[in-house]
NUNU-742625 format. One record per residue: x, z negated, y of N, C-alpha, C in turn; residue in one letter. Coordinates in steps of 0.001 Angstrom, whole numbers, always signed. Layout:
N
+---------+---------+---------+---------+---------+----------+---------+---------+---------+--------+
|  n_east |    n_up | n_north | ca_east |   ca_up | ca_north |  c_east |    c_up | c_north | residu |
+---------+---------+---------+---------+---------+----------+---------+---------+---------+--------+
|       X |       Z |       Y |       X |       Z |        Y |       X |       Z |       Y |      a |
...
+---------+---------+---------+---------+---------+----------+---------+---------+---------+--------+
This chain:
93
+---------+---------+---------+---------+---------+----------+---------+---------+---------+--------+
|  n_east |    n_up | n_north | ca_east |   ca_up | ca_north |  c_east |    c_up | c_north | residu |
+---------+---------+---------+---------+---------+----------+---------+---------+---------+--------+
|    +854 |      +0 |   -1167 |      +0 |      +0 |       +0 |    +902 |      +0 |   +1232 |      x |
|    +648 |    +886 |   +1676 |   +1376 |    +849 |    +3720 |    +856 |    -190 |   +4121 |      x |
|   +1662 |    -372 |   +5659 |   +1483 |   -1528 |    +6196 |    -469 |   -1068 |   +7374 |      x |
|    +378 |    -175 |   +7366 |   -1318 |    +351 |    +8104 |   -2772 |    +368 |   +7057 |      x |
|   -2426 |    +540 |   +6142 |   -4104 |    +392 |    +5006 |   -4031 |    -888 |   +5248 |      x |
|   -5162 |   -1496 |   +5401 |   -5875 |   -2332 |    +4960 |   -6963 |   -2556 |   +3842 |      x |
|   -6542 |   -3322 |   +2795 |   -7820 |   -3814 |    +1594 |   -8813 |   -3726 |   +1812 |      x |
|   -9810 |   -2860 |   +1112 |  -11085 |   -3086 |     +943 |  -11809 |   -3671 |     +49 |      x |
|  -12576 |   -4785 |    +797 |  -13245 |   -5993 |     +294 |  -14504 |   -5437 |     -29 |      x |
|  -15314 |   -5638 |   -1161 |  -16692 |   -5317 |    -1658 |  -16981 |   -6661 |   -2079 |      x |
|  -18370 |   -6725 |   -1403 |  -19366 |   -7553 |    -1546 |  -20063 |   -7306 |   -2125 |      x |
|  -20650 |   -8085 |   -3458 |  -22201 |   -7597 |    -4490 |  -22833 |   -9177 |   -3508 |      x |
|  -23724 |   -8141 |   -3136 |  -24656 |   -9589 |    -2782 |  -26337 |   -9558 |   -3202 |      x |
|  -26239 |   -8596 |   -4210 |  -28015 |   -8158 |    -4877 |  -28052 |   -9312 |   -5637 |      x |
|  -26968 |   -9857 |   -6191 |  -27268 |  -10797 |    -7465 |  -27598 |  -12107 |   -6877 |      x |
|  -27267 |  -12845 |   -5137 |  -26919 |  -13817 |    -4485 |  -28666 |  -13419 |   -4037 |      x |
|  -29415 |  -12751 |   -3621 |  -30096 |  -12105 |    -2689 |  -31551 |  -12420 |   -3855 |      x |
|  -31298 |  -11942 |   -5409 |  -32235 |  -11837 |    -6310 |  -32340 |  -13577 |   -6303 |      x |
|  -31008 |  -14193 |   -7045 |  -31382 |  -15341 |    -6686 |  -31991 |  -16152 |   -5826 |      x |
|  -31921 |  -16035 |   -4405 |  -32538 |  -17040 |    -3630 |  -34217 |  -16429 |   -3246 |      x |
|  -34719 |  -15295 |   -3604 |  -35759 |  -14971 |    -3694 |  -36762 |  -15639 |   -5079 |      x |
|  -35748 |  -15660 |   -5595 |  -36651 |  -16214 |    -7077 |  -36630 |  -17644 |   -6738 |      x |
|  -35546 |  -18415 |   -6053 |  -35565 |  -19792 |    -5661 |  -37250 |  -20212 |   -4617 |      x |
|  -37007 |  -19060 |   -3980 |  -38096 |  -19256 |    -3182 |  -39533 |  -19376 |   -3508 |      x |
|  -39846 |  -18130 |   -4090 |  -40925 |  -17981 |    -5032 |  -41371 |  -19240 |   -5899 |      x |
|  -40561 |  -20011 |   -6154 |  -41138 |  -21050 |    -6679 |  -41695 |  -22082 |   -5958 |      x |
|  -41422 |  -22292 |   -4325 |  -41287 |  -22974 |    -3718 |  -42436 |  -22590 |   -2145 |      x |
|  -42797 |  -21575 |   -2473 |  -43944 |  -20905 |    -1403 |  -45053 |  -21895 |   -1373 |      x |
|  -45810 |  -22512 |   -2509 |  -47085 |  -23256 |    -1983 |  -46643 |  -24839 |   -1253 |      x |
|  -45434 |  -25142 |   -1398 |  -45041 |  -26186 |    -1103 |  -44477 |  -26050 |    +497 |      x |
|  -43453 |  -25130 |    +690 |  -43619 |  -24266 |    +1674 |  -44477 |  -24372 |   +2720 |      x |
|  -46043 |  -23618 |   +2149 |  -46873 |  -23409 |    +3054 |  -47665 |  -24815 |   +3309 |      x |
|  -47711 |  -25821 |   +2275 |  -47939 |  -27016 |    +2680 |  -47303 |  -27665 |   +3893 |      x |
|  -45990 |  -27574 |   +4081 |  -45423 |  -28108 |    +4896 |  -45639 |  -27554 |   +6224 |      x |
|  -45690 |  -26107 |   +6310 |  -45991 |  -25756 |    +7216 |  -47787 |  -25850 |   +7885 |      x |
|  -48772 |  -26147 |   +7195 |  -49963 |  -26576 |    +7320 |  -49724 |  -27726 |   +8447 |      x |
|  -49156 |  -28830 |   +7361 |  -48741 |  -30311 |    +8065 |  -48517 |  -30353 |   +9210 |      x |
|  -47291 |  -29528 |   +9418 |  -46958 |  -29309 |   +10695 |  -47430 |  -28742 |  +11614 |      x |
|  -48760 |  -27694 |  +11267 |  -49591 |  -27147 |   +12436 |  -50093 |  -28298 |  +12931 |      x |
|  -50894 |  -28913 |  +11753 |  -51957 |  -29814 |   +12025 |  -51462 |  -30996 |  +12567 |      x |
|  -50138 |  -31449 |  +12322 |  -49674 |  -32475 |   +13000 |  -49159 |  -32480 |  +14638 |      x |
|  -48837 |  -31167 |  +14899 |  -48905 |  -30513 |   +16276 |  -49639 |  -30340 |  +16980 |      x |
|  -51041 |  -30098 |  +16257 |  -52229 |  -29395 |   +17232 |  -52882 |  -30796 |  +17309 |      x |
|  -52860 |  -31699 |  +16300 |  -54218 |  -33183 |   +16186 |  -55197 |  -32678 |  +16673 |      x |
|  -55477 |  -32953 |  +16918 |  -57288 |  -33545 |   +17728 |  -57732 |  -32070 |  +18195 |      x |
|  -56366 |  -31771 |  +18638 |  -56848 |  -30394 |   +19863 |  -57928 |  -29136 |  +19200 |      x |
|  -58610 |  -29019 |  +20141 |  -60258 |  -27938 |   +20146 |  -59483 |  -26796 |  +20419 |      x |
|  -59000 |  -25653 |  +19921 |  -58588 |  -24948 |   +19790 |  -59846 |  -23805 |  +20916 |      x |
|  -60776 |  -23675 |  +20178 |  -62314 |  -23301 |   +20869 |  -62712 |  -23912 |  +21815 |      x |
|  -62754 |  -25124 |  +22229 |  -63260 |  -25379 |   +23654 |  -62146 |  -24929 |  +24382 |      x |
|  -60827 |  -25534 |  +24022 |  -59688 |  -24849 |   +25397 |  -60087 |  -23185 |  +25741 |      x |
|  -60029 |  -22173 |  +24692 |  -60485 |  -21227 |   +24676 |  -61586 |  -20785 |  +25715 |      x |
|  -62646 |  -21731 |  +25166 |  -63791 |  -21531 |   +26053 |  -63949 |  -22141 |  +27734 |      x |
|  -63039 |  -23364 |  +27974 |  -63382 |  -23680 |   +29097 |  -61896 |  -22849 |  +29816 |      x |
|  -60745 |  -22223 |  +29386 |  -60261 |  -21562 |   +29781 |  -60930 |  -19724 |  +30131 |      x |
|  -61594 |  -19553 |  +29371 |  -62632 |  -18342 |   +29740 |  -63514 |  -18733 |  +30866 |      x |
|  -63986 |  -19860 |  +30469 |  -65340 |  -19970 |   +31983 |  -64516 |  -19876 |  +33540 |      x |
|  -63515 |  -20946 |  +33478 |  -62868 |  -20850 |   +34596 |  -62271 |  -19526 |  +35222 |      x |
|  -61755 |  -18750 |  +34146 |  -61416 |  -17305 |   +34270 |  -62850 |  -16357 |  +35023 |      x |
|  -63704 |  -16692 |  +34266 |  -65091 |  -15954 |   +34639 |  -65385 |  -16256 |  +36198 |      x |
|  -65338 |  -17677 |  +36267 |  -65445 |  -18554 |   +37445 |  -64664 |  -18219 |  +39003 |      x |
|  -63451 |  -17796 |  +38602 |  -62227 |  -17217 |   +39181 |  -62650 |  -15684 |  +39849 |      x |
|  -63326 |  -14738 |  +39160 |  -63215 |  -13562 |   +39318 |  -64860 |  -13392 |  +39941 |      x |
|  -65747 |  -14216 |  +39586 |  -67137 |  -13856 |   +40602 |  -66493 |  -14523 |  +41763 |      x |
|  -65855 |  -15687 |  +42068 |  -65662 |  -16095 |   +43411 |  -64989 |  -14933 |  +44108 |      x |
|  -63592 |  -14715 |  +43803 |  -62944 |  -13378 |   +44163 |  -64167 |  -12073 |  +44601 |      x |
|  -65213 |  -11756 |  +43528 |  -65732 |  -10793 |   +44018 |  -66923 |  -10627 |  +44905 |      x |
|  -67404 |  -12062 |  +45533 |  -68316 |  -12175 |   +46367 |  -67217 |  -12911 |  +47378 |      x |
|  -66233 |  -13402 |  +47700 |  -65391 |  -13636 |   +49141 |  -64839 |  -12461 |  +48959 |      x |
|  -64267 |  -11424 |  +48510 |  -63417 |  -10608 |   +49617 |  -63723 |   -8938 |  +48775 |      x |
|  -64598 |   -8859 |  +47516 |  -64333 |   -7902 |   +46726 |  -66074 |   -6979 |  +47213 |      x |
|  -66615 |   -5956 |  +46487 |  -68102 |   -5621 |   +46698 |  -69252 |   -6555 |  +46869 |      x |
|  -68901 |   -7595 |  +46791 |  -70144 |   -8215 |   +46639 |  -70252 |   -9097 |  +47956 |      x |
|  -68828 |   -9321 |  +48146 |  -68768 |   -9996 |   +50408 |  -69589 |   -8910 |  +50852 |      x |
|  -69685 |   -7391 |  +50900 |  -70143 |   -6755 |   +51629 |  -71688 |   -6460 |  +51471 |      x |
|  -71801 |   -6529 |  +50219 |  -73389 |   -6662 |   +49839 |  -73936 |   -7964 |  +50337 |      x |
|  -73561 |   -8780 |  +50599 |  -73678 |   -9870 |   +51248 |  -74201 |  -10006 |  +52683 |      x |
|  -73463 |   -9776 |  +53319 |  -72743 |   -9193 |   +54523 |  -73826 |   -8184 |  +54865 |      x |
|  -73991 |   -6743 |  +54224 |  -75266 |   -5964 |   +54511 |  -76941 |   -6860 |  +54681 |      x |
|  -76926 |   -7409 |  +53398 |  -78357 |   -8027 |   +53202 |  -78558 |   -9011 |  +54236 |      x |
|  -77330 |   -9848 |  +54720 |  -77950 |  -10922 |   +55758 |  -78217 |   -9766 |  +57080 |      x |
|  -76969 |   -8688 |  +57628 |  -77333 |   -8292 |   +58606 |  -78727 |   -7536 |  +58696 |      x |
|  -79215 |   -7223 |  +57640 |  -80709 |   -5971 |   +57227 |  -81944 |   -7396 |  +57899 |      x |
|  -81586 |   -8583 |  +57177 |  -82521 |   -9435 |   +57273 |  -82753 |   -9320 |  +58955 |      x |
|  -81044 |  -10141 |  +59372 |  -81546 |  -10509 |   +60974 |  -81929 |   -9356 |  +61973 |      x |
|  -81672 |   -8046 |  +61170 |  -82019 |   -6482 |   +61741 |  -83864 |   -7115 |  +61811 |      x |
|  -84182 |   -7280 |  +61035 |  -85524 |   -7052 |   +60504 |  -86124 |   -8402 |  +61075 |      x |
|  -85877 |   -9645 |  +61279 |  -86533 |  -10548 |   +62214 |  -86164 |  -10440 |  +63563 |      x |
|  -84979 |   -9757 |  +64073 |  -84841 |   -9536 |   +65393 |  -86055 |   -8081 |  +65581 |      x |
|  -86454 |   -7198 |  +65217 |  -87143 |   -6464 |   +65637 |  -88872 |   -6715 |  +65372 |      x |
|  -88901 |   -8005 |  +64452 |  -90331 |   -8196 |   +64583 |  -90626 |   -9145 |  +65704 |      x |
|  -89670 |   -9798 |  +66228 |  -89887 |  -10485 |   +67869 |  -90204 |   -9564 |  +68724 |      x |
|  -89554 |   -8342 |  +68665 |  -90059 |   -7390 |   +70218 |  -91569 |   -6981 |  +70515 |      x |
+---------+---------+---------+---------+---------+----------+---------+---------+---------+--------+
């Protein structure tokens, strides 16, 4: 060998790879137990569905305010009161 080659190293790693898959496989429902635990021990108590839901209302809540202060519906607003005082200022004359 010259000083310039360098050895080539081969790795079998199917046989390392088969093994820890088959290790695993035995070990999946236990596994997913633990990981259950740990949702449930994370989330406790928590309403998954009400946060959901009172995070939607407020969202809902958020976007009619937005669209009656400054969006179509200020101006529909805005029209209907001026039509009104149009319409009692001309039944005084």
């Amino acid at each position: 060998m010259s000083p310039n080659e360098f050895p080539t190293i081969r790795i079998e790693v199917e046989g390392l790879k088969h093994t820890i898959l088959h290790a695993l496989e035995g070990h999946c429902e236990e596994i997913n137990r633990y990981v259950e635990e740990g949702i449930d021990e994370a989330l406790g108590s928590v309403n998954i569905q009400q946060i959901a839901k009172d995070e939607a209302e407020q969202c809902l809540k958020k976007s009619i305010k937005r669209y009656f202060d400054f969006g179509p519906g200020a101006n529909a607003i805005r029209e209907g009161v001026q039509e009104f005082i149009d319409s009692r200022l001309k039944g005084e004359e």
